[in-house]
GUDREN-322040 format. One record per residue (C-alpha): x, y, z; residue in three letters. Coordinates in steps of 0.5 Angstrom, whole numbers, plus 2048, in hexadecimal, padded with zeros to 3 digits. Layout:
! residues N
xx | yy | zz | aa
X | Y | Z | ALA $
...
END
This chain:
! residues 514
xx | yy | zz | aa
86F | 83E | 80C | UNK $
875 | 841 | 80B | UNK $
878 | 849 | 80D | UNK $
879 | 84F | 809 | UNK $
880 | 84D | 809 | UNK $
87F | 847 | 805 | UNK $
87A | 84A | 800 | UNK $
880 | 84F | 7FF | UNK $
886 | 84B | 7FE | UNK $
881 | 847 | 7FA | UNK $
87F | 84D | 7F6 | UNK $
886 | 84F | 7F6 | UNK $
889 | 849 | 7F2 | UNK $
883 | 848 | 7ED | UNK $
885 | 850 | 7EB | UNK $
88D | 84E | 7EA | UNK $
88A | 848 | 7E6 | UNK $
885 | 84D | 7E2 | UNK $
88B | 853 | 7E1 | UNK $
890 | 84C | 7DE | UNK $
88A | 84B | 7D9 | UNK $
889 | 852 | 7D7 | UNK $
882 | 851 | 7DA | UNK $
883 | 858 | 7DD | UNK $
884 | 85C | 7D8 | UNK $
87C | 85E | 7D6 | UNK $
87C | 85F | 7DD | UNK $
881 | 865 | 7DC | UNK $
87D | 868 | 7D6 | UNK $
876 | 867 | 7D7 | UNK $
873 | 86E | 7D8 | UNK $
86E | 86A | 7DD | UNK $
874 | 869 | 7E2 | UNK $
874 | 86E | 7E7 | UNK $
87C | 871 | 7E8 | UNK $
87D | 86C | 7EE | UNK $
87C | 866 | 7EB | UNK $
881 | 868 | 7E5 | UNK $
887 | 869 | 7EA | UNK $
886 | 863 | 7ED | UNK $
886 | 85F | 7E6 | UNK $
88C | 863 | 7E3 | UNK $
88F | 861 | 7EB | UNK $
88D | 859 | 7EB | UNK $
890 | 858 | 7E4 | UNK $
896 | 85C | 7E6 | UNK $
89C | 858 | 7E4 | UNK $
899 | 853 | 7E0 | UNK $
89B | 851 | 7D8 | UNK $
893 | 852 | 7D6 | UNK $
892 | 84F | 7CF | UNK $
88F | 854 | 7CA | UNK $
889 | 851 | 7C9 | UNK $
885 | 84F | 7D0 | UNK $
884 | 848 | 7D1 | UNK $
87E | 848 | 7D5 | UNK $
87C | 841 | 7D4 | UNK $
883 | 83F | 7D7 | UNK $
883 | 844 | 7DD | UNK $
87C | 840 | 7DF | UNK $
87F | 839 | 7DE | UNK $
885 | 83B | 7E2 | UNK $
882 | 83E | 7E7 | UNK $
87D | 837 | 7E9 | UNK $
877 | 834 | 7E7 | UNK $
872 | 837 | 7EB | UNK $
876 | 83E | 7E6 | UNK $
874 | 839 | 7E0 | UNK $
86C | 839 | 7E1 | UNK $
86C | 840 | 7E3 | UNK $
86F | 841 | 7DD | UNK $
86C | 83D | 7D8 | UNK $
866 | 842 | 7DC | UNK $
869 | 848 | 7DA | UNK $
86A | 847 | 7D3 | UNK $
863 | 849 | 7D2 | UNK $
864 | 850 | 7D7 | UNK $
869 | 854 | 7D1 | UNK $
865 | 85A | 7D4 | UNK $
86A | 859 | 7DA | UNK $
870 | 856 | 7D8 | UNK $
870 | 859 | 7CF | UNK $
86E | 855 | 7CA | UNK $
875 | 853 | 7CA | UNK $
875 | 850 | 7CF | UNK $
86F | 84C | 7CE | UNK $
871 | 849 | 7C7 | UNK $
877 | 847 | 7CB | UNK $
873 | 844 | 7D1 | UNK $
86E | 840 | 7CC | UNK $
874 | 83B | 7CA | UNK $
876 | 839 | 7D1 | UNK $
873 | 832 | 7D2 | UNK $
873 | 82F | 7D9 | UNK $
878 | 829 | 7D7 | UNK $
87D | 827 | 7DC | UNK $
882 | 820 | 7DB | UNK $
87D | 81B | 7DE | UNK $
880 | 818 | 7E7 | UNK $
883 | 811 | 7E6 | UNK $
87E | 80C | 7E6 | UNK $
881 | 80A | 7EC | UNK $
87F | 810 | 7F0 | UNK $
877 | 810 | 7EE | UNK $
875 | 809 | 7F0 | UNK $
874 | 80A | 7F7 | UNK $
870 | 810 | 7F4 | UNK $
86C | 80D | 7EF | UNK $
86B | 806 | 7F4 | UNK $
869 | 80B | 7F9 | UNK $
863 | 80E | 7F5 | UNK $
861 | 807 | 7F4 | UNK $
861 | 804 | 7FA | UNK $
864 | 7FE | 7F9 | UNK $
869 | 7FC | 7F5 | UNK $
86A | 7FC | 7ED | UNK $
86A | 7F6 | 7EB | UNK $
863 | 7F5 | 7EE | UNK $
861 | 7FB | 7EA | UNK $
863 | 7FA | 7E3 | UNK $
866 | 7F4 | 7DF | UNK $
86B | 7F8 | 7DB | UNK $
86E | 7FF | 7DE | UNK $
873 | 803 | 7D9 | UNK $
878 | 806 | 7DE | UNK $
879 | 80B | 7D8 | UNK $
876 | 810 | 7D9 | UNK $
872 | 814 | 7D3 | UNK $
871 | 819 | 7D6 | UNK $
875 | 81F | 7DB | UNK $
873 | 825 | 7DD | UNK $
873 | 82A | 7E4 | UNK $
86E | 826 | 7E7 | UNK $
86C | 81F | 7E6 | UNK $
870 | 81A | 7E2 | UNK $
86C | 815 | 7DC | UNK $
86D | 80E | 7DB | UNK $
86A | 808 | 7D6 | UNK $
867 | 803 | 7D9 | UNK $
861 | 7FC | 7D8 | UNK $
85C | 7FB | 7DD | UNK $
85B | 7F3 | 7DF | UNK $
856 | 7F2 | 7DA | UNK $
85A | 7F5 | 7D4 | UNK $
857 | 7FD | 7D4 | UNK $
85E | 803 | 7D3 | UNK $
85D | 808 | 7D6 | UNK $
862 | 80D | 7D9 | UNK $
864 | 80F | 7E0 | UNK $
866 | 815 | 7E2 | UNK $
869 | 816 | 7E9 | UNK $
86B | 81C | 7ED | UNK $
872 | 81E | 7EE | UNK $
875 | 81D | 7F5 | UNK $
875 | 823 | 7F9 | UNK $
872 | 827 | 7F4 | UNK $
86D | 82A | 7F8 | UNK $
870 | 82C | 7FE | UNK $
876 | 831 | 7F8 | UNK $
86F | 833 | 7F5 | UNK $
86C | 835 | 7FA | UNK $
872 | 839 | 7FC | UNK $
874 | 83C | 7F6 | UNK $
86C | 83E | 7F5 | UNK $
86D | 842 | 7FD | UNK $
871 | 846 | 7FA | UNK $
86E | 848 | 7F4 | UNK $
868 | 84A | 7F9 | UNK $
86D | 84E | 7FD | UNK $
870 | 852 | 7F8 | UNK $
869 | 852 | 7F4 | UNK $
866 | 855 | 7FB | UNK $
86C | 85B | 7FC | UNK $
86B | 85D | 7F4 | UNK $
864 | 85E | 7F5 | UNK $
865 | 862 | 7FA | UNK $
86A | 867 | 7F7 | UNK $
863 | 869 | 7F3 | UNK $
861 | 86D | 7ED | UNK $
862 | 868 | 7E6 | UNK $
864 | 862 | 7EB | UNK $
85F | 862 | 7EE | UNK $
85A | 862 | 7E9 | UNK $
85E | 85C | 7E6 | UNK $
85B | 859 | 7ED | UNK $
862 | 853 | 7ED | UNK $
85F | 851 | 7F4 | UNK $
858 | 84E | 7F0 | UNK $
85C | 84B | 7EA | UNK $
861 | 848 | 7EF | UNK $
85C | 845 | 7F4 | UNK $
858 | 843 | 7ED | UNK $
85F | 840 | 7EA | UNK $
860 | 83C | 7F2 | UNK $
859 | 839 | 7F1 | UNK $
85B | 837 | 7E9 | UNK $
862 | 834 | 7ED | UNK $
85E | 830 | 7F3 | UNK $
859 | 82C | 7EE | UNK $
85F | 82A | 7E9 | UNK $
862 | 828 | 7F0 | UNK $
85C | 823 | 7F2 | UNK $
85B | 81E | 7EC | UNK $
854 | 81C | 7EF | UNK $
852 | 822 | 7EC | UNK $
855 | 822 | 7E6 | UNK $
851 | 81C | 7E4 | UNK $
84B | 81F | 7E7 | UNK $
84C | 824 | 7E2 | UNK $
84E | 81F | 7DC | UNK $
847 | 81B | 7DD | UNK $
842 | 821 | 7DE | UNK $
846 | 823 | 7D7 | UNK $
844 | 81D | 7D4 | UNK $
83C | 81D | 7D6 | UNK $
83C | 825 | 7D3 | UNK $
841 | 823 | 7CD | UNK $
83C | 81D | 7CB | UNK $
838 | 822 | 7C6 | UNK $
83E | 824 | 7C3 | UNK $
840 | 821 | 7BC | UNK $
847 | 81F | 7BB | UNK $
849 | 820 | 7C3 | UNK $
84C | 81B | 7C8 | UNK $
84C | 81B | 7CE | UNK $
850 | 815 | 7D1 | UNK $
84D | 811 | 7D7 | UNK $
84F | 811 | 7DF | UNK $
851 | 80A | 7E2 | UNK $
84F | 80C | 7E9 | UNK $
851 | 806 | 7EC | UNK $
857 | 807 | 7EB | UNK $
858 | 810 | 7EC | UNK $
859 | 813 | 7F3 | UNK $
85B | 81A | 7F5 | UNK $
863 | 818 | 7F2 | UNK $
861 | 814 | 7EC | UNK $
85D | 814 | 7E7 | UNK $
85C | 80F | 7E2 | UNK $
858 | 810 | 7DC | UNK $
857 | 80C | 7D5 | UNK $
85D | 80C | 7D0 | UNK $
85C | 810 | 7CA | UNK $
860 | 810 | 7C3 | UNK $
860 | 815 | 7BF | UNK $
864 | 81B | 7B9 | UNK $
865 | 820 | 7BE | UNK $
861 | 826 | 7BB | UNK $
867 | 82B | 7BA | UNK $
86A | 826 | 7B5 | UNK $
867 | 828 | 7AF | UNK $
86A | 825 | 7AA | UNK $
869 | 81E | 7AD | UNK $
861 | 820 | 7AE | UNK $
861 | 822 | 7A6 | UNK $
865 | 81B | 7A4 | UNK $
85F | 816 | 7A8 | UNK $
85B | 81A | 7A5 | UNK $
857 | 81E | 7A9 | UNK $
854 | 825 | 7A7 | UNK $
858 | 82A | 7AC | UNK $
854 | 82F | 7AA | UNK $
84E | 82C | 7AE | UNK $
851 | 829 | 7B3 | UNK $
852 | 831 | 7B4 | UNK $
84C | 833 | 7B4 | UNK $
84A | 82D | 7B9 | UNK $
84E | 82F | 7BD | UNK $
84C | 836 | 7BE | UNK $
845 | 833 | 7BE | UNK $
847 | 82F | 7C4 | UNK $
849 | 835 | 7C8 | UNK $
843 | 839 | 7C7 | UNK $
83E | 833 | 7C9 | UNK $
842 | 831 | 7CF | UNK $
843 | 838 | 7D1 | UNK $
83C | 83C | 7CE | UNK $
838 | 836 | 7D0 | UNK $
83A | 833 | 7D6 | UNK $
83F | 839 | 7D9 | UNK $
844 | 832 | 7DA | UNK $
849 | 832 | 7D6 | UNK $
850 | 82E | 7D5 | UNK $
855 | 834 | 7D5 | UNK $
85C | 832 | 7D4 | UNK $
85B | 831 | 7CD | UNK $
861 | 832 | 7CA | UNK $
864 | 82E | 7C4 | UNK $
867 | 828 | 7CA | UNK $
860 | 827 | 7CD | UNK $
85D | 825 | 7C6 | UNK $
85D | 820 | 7C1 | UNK $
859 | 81D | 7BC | UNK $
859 | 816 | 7BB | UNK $
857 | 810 | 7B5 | UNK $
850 | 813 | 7B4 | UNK $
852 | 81A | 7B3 | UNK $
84F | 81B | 7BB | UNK $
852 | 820 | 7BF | UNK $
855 | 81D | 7C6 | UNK $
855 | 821 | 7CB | UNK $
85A | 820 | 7D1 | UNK $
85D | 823 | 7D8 | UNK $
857 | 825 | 7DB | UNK $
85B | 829 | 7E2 | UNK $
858 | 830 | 7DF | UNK $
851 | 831 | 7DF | UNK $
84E | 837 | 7DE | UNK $
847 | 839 | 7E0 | UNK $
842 | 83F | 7DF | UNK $
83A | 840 | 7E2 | UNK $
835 | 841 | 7DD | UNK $
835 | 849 | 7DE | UNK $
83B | 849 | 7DB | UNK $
83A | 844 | 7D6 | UNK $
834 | 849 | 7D4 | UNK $
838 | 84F | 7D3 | UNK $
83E | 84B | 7D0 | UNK $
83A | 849 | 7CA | UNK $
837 | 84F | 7CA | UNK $
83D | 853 | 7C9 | UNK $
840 | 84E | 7C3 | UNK $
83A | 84F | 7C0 | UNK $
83B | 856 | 7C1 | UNK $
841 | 856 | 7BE | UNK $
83F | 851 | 7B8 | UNK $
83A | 856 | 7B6 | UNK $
83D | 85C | 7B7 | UNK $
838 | 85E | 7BD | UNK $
83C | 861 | 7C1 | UNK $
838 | 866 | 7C5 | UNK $
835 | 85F | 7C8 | UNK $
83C | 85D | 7CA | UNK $
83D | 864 | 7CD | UNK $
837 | 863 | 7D1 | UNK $
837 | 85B | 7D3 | UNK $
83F | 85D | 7D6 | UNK $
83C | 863 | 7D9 | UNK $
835 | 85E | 7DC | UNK $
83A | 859 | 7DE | UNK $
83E | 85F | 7E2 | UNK $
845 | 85E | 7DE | UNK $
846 | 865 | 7DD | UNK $
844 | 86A | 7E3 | UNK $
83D | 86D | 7E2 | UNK $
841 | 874 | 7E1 | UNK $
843 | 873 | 7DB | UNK $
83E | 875 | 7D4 | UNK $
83B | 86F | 7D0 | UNK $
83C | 872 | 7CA | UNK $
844 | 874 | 7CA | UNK $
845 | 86D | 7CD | UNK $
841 | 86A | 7C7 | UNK $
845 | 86E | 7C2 | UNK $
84B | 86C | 7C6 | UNK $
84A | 864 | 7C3 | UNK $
848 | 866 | 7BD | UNK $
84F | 869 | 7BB | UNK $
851 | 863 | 7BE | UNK $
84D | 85D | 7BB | UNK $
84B | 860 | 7B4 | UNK $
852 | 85F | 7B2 | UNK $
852 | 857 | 7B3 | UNK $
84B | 855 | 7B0 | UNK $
84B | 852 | 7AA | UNK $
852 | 850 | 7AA | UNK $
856 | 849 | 7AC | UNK $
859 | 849 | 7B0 | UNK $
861 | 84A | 7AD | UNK $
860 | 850 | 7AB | UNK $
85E | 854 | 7B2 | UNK $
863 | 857 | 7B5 | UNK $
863 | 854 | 7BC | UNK $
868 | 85A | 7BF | UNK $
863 | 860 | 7BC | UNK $
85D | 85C | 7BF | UNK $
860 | 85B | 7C6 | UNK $
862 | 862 | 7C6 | UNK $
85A | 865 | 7C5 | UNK $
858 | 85F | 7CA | UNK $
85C | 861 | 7D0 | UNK $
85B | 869 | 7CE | UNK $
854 | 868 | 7CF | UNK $
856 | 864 | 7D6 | UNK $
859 | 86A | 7D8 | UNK $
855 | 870 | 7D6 | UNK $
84E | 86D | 7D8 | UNK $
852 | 869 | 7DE | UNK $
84F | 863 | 7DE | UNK $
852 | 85E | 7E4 | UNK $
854 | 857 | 7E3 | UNK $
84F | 852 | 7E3 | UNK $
852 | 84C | 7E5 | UNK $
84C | 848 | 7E6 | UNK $
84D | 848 | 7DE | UNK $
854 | 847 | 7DD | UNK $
854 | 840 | 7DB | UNK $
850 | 842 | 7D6 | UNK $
853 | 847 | 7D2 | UNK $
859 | 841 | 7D3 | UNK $
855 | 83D | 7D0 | UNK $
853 | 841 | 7CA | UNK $
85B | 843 | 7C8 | UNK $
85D | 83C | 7C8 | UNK $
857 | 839 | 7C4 | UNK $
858 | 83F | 7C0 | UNK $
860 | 83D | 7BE | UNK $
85E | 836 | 7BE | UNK $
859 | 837 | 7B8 | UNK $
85E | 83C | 7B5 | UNK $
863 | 836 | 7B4 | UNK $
85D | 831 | 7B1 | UNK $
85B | 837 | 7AC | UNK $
85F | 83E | 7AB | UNK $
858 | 840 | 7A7 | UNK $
853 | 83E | 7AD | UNK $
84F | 845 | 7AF | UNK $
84D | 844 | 7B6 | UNK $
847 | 848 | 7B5 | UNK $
844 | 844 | 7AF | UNK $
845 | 83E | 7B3 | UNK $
842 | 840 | 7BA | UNK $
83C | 844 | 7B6 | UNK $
837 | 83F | 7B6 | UNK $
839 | 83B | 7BC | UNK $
837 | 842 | 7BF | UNK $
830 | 844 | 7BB | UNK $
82E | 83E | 7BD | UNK $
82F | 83D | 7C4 | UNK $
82D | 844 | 7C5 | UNK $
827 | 843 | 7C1 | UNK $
826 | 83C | 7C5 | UNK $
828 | 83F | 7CD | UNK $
826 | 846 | 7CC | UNK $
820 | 845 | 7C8 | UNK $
819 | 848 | 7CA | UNK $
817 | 841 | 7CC | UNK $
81D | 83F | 7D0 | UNK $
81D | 846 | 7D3 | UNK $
816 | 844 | 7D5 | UNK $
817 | 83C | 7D7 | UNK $
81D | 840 | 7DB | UNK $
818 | 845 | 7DE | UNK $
814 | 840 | 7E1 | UNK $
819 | 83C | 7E5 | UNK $
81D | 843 | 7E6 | UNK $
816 | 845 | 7EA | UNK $
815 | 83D | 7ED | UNK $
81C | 83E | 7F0 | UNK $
81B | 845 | 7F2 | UNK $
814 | 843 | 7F6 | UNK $
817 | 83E | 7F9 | UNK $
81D | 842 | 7FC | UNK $
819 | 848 | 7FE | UNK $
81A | 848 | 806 | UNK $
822 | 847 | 804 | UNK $
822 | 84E | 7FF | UNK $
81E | 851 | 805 | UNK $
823 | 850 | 809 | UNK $
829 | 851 | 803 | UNK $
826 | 858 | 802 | UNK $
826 | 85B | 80A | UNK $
82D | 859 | 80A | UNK $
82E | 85D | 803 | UNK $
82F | 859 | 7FF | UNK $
833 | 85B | 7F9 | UNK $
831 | 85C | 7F1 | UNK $
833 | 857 | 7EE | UNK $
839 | 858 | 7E9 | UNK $
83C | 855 | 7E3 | UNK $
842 | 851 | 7E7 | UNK $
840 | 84D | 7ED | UNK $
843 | 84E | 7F4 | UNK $
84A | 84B | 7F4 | UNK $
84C | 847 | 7FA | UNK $
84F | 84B | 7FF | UNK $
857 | 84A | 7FF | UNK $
85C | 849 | 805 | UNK $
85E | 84F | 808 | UNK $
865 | 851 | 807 | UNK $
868 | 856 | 80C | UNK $
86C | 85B | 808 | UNK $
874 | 85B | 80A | UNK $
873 | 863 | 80B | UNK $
86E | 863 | 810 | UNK $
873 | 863 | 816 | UNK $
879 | 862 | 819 | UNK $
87F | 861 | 815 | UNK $
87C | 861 | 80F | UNK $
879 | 868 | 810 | UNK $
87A | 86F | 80C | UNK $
880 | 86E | 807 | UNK $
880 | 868 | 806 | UNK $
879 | 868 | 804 | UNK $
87B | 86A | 7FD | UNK $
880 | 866 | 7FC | UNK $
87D | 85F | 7FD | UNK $
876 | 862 | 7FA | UNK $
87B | 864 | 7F3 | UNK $
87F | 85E | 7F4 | UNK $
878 | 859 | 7F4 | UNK $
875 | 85E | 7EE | UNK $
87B | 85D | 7EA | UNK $
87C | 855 | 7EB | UNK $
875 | 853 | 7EB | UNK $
871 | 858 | 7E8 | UNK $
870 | 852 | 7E2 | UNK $
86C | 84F | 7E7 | UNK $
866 | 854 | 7E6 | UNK $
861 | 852 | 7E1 | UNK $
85B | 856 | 7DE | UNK $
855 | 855 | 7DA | UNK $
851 | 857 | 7D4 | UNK $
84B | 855 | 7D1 | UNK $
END
């Protein structure tokens, strides 16, 4: 692991990357920064040429590719870094030249196990495909299948892993300065954006999670999920059926093969909330470079590195709450965000209700191009903050999730109301799960389970077992010792380090509405 000096100098250098790129100004003006974090931001860009317009996307480029994912996760975080920043962030694709062929076939012999030849009767040494991580090629199987190899970049785990270190570090002394920081909880999100990062590390989970898609996504209409060879996958290398197909963002190439966009819009929201709703397991990396639609009007999906995951609890009151909205009903809403623990109890249910409705009556009823998307952030993070609603990080992939399907059906149909689209998937799975039928079914395994595990919730109970609330527990993050805790870093240099961290990393905190 490495010492303090090395997160600092670390830290110190992304910081004159930031302050190059202009990335440090909304630091400097934001009303959130406290004093000490703006005097160290106006220091970290002393003496640079900033441009006038911040450049966040190639600050996170320069910076490196572990900055790149964490990025394209901060997109969707305009309550930190300003909607600015987040419109910006949203054009930065994990795109880099591809390593010469000569340096990746080593890699990819390794993660077969043997030699190319063996594997394949025909290898394209161009690769189609480069990003941060791994590298795409073409290939033929012996008995004449395509199909596309990805390999894992060599020593990318180990830059990976130490960069993430470091956001752990900093996201552990910015939590600690207290107050909205740490409300914001950067040490859950970047202990949620390490899990993210360690299973696009190991492609045998990625192509877990492409076949576990594929059997959820066989009811879907319209939505393809390619098929894992697992004969030839390894931790390093996986190799999945080729595909073809328009990429989804060409509209004008869609519309002349004769496909109907506003249906595959439509389709492609439906996707989500099947996988999502129904499942709670759902291919979140959904932007427009991961999907295609191919001869048949299907959409492909492909790169399955980021899943998300949500218990059935959750999926309960994420319908509920869409629902509540669709309609109208937002006292329900304020309730289900108080059942489920999102906003401490010590707050009114009536003036929180009355908090989302000045929020939501303006974007029903509208397509989507005639919301103002700066107004409606604005009143989503003012009620974060007055009702003091903590990061629920277990849910951050979702709300990536719905901001990408969002901008992607938008592309596809600038007229697509996303309510409209979402209504009858949401009556109906609601009249299906949380009708009086499925609530008794569910209430007779529910006591079954119950009975069989009644010496256990004894025990549970005797050793206080806490209510449960609307996030599950967390996984425990590794202890950090602050660098003002002793010896040479104490007294004064607590506030300096502490500003320097805030003013250069504070981008790192993510938060979560709902």
């Amino acid at each position: 692991m490495a010492g303090a000096v090395t997160h600092i100098w670390r830290m110190l250098r992304w910081g004159r990357i930031l302050g190059r790129h202009g990335a440090l100004r909304a630091i400097e003006t934001s009303p959130l920064s406290p004093p000490r974090v703006r005097w160290v931001a106006r220091l970290a860009r002393f003496g640079s040429f900033a441009p006038k317009e911040a450049d966040y996307a190639g600050a996170f480029r320069a910076i490196g590719p572990a900055a790149v994912k964490l990025g394209q996760a901060l997109a969707t975080r305009p309550d930190v870094i300003g909607v600015e920043a987040a419109m910006n962030l949203l054009t930065l694709q994990d795109k880099l030249p591809p390593l010469p062929f000569v340096q990746m076939r080593a890699a990819i012999e390794q993660g077969l196990g043997g030699s190319i030849d063996q594997h394949f009767a025909r290898f394209d040494e161009d690769a189609v495909g480069s990003a941060s991580i791994a590298q795409v090629y073409r290939a033929q199987t012996h008995d004449g299948r395509d199909v596309a190899v990805k390999v894992l970049r060599p020593g990318v785990r180990a830059r990976f892993l130490a960069d993430i270190e470091t956001y752990g570090w900093a996201a552990a002394h910015i939590e600690a300065l207290g107050g909205e920081a740490a409300r914001l909880r950067p040490r859950d999100v970047i202990a949620n954006f390490k899990r993210w990062t360690l299973r696009e590390l190991d492609l045998r989970r990625e192509a877990a999670s492409a076949s576990e898609l594929a059997e959820s996504a066989a009811a879907i209409s319209g939505y393809h999920i390619p098929t894992v060879d697992w004969e030839r996958t390894s931790g390093s290398l996986l190799t999945i059926e080729w595909v073809t197909g328009t990429p989804i963002s060409d509209v004008a190439a869609l519309k002349a093969a004769g496909h109907d966009v506003k249906a595959i819009a439509a389709r492609l929201v439906q996707a989500f909330l099947h996988q999502a709703v129904n499942h709670g397991f759902f291919h979140a990396d959904a932007h427009q470079g991961n999907l295609l639609v191919d001869t048949d009007g299907n959409i492909v999906a492909v790169d399955f590195g980021i899943m998300g995951r949500i218990d059935r609890q959750a999926r309960v009151w994420l319908a509920e709450i869409l629902y509540g909205l669709m309609t109208g009903n937002y006292a329900r809403v304020a309730q289900i965000h108080f059942d489920a623990q999102y906003v401490p109890a010590h707050h009114d249910v009536a003036e929180f209700a009355s908090a989302l409705r000045a929020v939501g009556e303006p974007m029903r009823g509208k397509p989507v191009k005639e919301l103002s998307v700066g107004q409606m952030l604005d009143g989503l993070f003012a009620i974060t903050r007055d009702f003091d609603m903590v990061t629920q990080p277990h849910l951050l992939l979702l709300q990536k999730t719905m901001v990408m399907v969002e901008g992607v059906a938008l592309t596809l149909d600038p007229e697509i109301n996303m309510w409209d689209v979402a209504g009858p998937f949401i009556s109906d799975w609601m009249r299906d799960e949380l009708g009086p039928e499925a609530k008794l079914a569910d209430g007779i395994i529910h006591i079954s389970r119950v009975l069989r595990r009644l010496p256990t919730l004894i025990e549970r109970l005797e050793d206080h077992f806490p209510a449960p609330g609307g996030a599950p527990p967390q996984p425990p993050v590794e202890p950090v010792t602050l660098v003002w805790q002793g010896g040479f870093w104490a007294q004064g240099w607590r506030y300096i380090v502490s500003a320097l961290l805030g003013g250069v990393a504070g981008a790192a905190a993510a938060y979560w509405w709902l």
